[in-house]
Jmol script that loads the backbone (N, CA, C; Angstrom):
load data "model"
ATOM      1  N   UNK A   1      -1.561  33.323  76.252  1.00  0.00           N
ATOM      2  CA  UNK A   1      -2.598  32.474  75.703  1.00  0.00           C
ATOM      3  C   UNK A   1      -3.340  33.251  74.625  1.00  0.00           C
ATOM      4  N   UNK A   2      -3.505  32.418  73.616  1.00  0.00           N
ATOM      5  CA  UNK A   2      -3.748  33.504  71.974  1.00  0.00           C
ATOM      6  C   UNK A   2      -5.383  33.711  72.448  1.00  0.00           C
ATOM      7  N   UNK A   3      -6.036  32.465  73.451  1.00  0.00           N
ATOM      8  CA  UNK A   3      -7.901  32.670  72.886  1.00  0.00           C
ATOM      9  C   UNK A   3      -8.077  33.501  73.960  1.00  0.00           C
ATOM     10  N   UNK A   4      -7.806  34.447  75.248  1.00  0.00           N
ATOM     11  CA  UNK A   4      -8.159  35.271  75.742  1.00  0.00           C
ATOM     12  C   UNK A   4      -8.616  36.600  75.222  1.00  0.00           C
ATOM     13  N   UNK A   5      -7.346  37.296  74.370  1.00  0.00           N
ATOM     14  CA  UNK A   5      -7.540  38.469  73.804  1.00  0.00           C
ATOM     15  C   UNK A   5      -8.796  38.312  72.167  1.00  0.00           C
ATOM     16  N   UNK A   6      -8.777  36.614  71.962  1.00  0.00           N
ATOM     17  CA  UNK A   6      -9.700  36.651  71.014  1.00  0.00           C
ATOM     18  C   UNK A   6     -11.281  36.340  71.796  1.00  0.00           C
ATOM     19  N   UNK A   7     -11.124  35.911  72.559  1.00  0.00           N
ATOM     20  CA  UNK A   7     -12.565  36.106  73.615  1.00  0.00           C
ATOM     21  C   UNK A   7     -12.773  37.479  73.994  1.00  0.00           C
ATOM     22  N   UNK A   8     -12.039  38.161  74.171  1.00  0.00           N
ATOM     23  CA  UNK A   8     -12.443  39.201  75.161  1.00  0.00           C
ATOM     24  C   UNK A   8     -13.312  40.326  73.544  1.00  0.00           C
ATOM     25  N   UNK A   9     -12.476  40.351  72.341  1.00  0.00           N
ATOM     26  CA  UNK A   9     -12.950  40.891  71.246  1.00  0.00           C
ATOM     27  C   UNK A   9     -13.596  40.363  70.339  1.00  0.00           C
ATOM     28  N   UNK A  10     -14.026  38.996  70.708  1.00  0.00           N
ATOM     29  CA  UNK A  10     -15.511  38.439  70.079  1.00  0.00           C
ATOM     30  C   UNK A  10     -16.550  38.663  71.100  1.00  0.00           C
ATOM     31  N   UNK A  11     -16.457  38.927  72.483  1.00  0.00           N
ATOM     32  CA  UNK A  11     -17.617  39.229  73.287  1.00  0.00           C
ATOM     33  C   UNK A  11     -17.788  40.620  72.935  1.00  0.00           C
ATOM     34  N   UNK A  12     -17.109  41.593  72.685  1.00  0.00           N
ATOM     35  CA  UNK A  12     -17.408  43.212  72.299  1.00  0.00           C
ATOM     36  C   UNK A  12     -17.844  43.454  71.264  1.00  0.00           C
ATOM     37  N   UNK A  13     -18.121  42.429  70.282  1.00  0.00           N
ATOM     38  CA  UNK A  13     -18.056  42.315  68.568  1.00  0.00           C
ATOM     39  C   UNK A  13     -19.714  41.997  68.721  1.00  0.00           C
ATOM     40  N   UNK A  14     -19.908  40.804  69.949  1.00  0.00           N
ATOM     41  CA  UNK A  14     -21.346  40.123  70.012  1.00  0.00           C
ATOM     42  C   UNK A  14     -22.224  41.054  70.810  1.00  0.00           C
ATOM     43  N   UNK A  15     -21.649  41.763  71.389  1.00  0.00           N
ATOM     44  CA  UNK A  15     -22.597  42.388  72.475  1.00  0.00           C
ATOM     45  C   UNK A  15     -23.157  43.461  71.457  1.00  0.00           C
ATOM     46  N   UNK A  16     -22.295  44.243  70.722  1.00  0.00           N
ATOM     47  CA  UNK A  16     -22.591  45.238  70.139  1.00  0.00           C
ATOM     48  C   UNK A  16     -23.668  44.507  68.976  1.00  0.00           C
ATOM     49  N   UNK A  17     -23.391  43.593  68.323  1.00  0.00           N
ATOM     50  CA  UNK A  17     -24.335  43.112  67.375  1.00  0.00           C
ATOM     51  C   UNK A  17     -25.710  42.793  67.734  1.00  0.00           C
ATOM     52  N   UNK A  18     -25.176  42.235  68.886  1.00  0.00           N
ATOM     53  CA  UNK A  18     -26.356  40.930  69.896  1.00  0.00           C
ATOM     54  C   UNK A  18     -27.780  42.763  70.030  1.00  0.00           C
ATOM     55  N   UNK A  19     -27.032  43.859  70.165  1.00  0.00           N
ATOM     56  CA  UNK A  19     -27.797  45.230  70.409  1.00  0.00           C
ATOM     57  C   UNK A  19     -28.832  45.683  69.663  1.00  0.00           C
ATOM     58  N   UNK A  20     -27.937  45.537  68.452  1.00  0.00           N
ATOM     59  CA  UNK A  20     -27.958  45.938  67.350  1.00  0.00           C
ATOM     60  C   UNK A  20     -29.233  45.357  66.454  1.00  0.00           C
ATOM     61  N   UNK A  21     -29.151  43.828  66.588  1.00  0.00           N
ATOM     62  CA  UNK A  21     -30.092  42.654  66.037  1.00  0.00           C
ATOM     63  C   UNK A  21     -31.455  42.682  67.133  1.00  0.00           C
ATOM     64  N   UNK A  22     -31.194  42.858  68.119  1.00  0.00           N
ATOM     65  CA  UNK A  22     -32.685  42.841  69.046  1.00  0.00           C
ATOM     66  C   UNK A  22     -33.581  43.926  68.938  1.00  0.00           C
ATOM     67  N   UNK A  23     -32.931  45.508  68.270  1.00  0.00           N
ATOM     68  CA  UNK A  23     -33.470  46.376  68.189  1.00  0.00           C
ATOM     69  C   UNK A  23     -34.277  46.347  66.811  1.00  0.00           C
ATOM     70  N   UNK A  24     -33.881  45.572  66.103  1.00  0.00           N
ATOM     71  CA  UNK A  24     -34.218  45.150  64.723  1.00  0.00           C
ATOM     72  C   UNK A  24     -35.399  44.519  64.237  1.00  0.00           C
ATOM     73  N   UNK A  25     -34.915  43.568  65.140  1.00  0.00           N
ATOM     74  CA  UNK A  25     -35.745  42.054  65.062  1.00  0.00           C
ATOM     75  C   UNK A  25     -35.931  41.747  66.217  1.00  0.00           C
ATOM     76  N   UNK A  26     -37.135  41.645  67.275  1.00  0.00           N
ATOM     77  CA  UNK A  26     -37.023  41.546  68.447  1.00  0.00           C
ATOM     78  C   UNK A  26     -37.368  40.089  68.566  1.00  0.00           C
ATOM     79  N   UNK A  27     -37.858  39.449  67.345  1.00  0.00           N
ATOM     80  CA  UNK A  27     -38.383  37.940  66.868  1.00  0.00           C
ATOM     81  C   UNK A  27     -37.415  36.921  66.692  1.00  0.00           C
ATOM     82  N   UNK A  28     -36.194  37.249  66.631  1.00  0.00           N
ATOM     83  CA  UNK A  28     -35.372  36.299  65.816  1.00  0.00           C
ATOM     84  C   UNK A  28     -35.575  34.914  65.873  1.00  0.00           C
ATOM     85  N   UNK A  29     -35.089  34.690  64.862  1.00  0.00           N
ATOM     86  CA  UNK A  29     -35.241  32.751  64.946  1.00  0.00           C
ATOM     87  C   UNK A  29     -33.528  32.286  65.047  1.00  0.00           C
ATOM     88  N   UNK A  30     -33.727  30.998  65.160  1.00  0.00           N
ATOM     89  CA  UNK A  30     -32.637  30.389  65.893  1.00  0.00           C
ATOM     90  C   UNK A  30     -30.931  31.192  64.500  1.00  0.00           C
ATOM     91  N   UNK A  31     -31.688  31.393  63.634  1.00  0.00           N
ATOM     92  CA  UNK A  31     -30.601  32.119  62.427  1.00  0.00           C
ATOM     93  C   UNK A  31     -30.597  33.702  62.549  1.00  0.00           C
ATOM     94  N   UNK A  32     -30.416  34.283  63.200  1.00  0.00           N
ATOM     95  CA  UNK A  32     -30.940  35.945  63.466  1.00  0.00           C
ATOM     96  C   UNK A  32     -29.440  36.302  63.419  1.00  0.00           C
ATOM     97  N   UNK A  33     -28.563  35.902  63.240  1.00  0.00           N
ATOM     98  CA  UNK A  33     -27.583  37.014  63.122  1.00  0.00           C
ATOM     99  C   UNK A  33     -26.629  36.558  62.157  1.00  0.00           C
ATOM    100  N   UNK A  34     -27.246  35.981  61.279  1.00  0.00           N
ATOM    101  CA  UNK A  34     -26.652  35.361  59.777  1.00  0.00           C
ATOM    102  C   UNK A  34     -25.743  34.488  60.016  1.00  0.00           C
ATOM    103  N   UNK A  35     -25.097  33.906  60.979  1.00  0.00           N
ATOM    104  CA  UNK A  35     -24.104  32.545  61.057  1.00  0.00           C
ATOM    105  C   UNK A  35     -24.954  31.762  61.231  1.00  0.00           C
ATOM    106  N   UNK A  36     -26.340  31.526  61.240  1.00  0.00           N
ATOM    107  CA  UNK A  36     -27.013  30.565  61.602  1.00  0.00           C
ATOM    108  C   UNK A  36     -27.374  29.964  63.029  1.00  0.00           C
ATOM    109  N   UNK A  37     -27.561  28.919  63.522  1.00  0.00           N
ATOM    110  CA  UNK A  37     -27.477  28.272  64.801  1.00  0.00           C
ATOM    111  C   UNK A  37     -26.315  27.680  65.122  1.00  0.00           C
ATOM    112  N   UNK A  38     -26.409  27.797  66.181  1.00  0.00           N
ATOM    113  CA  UNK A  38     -24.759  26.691  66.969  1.00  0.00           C
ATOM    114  C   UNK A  38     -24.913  25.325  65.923  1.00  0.00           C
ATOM    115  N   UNK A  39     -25.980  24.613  66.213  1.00  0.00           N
ATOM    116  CA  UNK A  39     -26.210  23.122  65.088  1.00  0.00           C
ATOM    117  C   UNK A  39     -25.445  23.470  64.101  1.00  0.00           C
ATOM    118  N   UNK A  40     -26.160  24.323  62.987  1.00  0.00           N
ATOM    119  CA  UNK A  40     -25.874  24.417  61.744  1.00  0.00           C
ATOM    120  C   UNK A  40     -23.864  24.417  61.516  1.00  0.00           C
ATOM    121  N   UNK A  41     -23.484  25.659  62.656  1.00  0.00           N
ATOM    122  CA  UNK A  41     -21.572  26.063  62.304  1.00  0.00           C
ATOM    123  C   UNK A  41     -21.114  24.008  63.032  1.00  0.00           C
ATOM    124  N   UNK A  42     -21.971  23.497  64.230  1.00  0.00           N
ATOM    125  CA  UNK A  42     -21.160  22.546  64.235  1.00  0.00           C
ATOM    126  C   UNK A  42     -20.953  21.292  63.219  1.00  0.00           C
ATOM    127  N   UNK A  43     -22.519  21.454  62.714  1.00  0.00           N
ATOM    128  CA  UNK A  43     -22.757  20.251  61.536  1.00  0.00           C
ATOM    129  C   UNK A  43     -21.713  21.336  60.564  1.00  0.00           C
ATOM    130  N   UNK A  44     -21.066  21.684  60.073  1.00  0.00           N
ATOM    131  CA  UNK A  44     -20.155  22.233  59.088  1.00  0.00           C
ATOM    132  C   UNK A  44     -18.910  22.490  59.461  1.00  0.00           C
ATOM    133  N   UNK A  45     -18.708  21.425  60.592  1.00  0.00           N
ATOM    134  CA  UNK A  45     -17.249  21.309  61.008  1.00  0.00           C
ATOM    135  C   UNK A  45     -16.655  22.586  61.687  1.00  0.00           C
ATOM    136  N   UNK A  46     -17.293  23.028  62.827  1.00  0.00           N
ATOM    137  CA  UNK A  46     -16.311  24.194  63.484  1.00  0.00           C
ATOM    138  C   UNK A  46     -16.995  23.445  64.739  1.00  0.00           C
ATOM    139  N   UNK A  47     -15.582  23.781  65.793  1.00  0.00           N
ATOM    140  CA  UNK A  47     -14.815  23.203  66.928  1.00  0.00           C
ATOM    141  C   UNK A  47     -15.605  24.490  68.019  1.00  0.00           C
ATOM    142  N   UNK A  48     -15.746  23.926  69.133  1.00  0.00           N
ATOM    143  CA  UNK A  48     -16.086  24.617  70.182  1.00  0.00           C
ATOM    144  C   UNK A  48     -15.091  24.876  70.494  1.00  0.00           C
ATOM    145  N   UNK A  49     -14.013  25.915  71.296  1.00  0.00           N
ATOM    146  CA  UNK A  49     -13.194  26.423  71.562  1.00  0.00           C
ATOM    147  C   UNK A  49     -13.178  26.693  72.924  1.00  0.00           C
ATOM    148  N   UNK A  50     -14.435  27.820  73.312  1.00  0.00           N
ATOM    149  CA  UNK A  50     -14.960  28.369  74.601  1.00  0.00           C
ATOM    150  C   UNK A  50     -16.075  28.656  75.077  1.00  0.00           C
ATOM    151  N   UNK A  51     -16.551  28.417  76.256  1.00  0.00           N
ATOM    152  CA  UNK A  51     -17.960  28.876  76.446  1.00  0.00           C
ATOM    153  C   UNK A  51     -17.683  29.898  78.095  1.00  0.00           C
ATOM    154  N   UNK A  52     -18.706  31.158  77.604  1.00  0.00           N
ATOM    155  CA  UNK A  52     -18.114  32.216  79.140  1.00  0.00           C
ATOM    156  C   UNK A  52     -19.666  32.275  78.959  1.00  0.00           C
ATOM    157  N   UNK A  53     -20.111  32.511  80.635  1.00  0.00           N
ATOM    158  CA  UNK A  53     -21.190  32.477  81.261  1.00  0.00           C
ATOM    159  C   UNK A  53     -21.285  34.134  80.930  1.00  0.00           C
ATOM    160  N   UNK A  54     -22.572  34.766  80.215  1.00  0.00           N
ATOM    161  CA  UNK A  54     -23.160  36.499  80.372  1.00  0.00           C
ATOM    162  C   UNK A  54     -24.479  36.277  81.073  1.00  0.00           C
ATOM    163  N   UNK A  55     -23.851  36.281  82.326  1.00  0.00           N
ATOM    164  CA  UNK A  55     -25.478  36.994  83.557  1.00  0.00           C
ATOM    165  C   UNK A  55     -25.859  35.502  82.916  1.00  0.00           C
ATOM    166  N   UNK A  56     -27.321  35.251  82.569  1.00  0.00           N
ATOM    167  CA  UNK A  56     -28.223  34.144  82.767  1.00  0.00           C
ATOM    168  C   UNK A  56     -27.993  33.525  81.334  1.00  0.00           C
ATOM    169  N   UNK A  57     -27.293  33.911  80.174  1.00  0.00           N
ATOM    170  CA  UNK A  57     -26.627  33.598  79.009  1.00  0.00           C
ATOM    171  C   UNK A  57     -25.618  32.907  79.220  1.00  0.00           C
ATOM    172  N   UNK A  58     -25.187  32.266  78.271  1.00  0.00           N
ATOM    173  CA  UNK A  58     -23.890  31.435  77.775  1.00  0.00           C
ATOM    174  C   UNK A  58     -23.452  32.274  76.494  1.00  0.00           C
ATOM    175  N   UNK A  59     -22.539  32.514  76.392  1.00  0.00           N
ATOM    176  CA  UNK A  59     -21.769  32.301  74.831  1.00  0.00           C
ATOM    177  C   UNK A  59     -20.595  31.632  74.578  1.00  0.00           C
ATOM    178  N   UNK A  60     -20.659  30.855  73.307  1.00  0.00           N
ATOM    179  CA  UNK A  60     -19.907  29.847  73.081  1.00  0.00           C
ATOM    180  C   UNK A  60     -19.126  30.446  71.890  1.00  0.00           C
ATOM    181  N   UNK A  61     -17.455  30.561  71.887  1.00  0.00           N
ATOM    182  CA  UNK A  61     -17.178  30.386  70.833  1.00  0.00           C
ATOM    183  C   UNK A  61     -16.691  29.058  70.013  1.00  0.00           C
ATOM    184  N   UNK A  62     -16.612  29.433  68.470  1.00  0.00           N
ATOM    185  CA  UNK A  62     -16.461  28.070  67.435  1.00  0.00           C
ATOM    186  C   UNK A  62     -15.944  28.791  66.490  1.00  0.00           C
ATOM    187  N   UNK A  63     -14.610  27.746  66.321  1.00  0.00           N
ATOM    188  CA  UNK A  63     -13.848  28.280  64.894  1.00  0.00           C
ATOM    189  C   UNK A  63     -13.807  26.932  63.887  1.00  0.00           C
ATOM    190  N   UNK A  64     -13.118  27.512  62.340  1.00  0.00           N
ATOM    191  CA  UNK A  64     -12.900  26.534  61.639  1.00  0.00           C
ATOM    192  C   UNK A  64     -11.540  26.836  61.258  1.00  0.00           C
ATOM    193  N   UNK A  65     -10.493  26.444  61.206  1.00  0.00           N
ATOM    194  CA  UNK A  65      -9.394  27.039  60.208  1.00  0.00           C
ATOM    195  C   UNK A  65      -9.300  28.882  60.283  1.00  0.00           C
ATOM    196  N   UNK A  66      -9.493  29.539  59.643  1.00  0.00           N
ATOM    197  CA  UNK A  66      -9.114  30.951  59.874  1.00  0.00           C
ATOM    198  C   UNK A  66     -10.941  31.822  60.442  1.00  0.00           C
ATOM    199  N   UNK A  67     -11.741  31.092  60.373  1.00  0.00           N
ATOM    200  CA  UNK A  67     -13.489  31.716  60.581  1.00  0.00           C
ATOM    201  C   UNK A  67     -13.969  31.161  61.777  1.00  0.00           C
ATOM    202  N   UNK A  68     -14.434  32.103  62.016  1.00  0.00           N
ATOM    203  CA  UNK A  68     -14.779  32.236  64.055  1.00  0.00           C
ATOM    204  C   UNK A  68     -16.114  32.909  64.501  1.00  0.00           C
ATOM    205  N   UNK A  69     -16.494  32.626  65.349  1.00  0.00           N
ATOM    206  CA  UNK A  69     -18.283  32.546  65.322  1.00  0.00           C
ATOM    207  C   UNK A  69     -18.382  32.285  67.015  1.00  0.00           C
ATOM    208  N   UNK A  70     -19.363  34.101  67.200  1.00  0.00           N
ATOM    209  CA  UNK A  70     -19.949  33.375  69.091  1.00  0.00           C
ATOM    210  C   UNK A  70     -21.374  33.644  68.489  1.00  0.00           C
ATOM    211  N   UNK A  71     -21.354  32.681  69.448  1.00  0.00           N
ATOM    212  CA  UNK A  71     -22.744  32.138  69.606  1.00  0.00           C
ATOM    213  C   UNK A  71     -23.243  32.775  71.026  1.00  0.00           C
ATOM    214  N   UNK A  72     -24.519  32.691  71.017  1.00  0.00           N
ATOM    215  CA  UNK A  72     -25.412  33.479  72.341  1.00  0.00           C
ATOM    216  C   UNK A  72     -26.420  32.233  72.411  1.00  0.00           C
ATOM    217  N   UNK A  73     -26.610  31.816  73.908  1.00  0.00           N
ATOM    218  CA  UNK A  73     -27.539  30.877  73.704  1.00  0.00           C
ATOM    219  C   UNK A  73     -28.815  31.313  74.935  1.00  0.00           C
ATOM    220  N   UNK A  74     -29.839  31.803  73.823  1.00  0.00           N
ATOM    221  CA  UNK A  74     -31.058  32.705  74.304  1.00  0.00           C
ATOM    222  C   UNK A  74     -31.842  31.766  74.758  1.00  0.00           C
ATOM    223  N   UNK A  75     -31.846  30.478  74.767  1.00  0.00           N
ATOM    224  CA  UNK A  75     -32.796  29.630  75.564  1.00  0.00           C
ATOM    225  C   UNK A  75     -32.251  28.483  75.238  1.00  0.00           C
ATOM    226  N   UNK A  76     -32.852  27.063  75.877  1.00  0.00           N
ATOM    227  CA  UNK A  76     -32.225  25.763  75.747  1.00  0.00           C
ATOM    228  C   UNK A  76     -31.915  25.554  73.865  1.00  0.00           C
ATOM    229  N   UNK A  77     -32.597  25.820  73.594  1.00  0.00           N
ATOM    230  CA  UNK A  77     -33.293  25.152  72.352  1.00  0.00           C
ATOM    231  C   UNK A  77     -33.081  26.698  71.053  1.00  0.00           C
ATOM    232  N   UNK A  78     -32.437  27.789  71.673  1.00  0.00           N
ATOM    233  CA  UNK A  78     -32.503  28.481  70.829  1.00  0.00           C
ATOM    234  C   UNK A  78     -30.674  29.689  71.049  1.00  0.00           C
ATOM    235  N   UNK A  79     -30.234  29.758  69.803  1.00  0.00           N
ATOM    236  CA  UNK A  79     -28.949  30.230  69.914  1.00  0.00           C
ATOM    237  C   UNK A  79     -29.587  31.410  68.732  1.00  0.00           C
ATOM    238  N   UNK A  80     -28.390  32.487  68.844  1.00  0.00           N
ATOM    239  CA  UNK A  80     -28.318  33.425  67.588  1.00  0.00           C
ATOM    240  C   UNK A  80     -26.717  33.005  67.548  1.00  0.00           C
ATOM    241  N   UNK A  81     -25.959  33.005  66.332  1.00  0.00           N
ATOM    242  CA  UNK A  81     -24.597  33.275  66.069  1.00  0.00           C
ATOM    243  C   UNK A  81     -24.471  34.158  65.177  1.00  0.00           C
ATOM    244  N   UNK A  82     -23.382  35.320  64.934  1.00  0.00           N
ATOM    245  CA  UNK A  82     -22.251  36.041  64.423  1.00  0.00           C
ATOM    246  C   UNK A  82     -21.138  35.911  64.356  1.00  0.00           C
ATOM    247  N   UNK A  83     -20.720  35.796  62.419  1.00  0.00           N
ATOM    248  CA  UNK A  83     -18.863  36.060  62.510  1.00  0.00           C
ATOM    249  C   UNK A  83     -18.356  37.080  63.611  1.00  0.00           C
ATOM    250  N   UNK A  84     -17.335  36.592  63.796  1.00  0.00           N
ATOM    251  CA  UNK A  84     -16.163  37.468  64.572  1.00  0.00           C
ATOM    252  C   UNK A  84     -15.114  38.181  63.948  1.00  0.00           C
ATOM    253  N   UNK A  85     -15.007  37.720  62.744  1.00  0.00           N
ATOM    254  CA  UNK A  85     -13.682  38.228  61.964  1.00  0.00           C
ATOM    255  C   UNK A  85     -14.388  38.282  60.595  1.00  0.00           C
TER     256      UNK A  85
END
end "model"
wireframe off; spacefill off
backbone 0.3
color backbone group
C-alpha cells in the first residue's frame, strides 16, 4: 500500500516542523505553517486521503495531483498545515 510509507514520512516531516513552528511562534493562527488551514488546501481542491489520531490531536493528510499537505488539528476550529514534499 503506497499511503503507509507516505504517512509514516509526512508524520516525521510534521512533527519535526509542528517543533520547530511552536518554538517560534507559540501564537499561531489557523495559517502558521504556510499551507494555510485545512479550509483553505480543501477549498483549492485537495482530497483528504488520511486522518491518524496523535495522543489528543488528529492529523489529516490532503493531496492534489503531485502536492501533499498534513494538517494538525490544534482545536475544533483551528488547524496548522505543512507541505510534505
Amino acid at each position: 500500500m503506497r499511503l503507509a510509507p507516505l504517512a509514516t514520512l509526512a508524520f516525521l516531516a510534521l512533527a519535526s516542523t509542528v517543533s520547530a513552528q511552536e518554538s517560534v511562534d507559540s501564537g499561531a493562527t489557523s495559517g502558521g505553517m504556510r499551507g494555510g488551514s485545512m479550509a483553505d488546501l480543501v477549498a483549492k481542491g485537495y482530497e483528504i486521503k488520511a486522518a491518524v489520531a496523535n495522543g489528543t490531536r488528529y492529523i489529516v493528510f490532503l493531496q492534489k495531483d503531485q502536492s501533499a499537505y498534513a494538517c494538525e488539528f490544534v482545536s475544533v476550529t483551528k488547524s496548522r498545515c505543512g507541505s510534505i514534499n
